[in-house]
C-alpha positions as a printed Julia matrix, in Angstrom:
58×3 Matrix{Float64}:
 -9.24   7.13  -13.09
 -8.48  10.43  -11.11
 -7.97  13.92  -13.19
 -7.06  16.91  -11.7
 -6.33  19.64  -14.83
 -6.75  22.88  -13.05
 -5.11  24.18   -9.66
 -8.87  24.06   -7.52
 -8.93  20.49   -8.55
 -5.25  19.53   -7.83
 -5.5   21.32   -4.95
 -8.52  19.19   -3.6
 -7.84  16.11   -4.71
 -4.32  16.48   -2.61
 -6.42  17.22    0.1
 -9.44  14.12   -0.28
 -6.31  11.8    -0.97
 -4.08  13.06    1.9
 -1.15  13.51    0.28
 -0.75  17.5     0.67
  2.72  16.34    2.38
  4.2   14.08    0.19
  3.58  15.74   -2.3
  5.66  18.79   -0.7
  8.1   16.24   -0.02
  8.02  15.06   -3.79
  8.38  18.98   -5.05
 11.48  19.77   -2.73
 13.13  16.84   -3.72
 13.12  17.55   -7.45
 12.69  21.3    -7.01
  9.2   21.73   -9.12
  5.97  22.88   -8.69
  3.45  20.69   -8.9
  0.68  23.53   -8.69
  1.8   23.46  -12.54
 -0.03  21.47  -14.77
  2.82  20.2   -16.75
  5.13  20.15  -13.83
  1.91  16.98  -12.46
  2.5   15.38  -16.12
  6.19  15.33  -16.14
  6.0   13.65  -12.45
  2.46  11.8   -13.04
  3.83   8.7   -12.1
  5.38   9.6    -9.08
  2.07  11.03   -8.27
  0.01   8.0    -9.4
  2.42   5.98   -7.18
  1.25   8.42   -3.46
 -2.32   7.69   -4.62
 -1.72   3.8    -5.3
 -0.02   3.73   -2.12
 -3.12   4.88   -0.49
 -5.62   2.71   -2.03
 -4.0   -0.61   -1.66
 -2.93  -0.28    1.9
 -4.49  -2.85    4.24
């Protein structure tokens, strides 16, 4: 399980997981900001699905 409640940790978990750009590419798509905390609940599971992507790649 990953957690990332504040901005420090959001901000490096984008960056150990590599995803800083998708996830800009996630926020201008629906026009959010997922610096804010409930803004990364309400789209968790596109989230969860950048970081799955990542881990399961062969």
């Amino acid at each position: 399980m990953l957690t990332a409640l504040t901005k420090a940790q959001w901000k490096r978990l984008k960056t150990a997981m590599k995803i800083e750009n998708a996830v800009v590419d996630l926020e201008n798509k629906y026009n959010t900001d997922l610096d804010d905390e409930g803004s990364r609940y309400e789209f968790r599971d596109a989230i969860v699905s950048l970081i799955r992507a990542l881990c399961f790649t062969e």
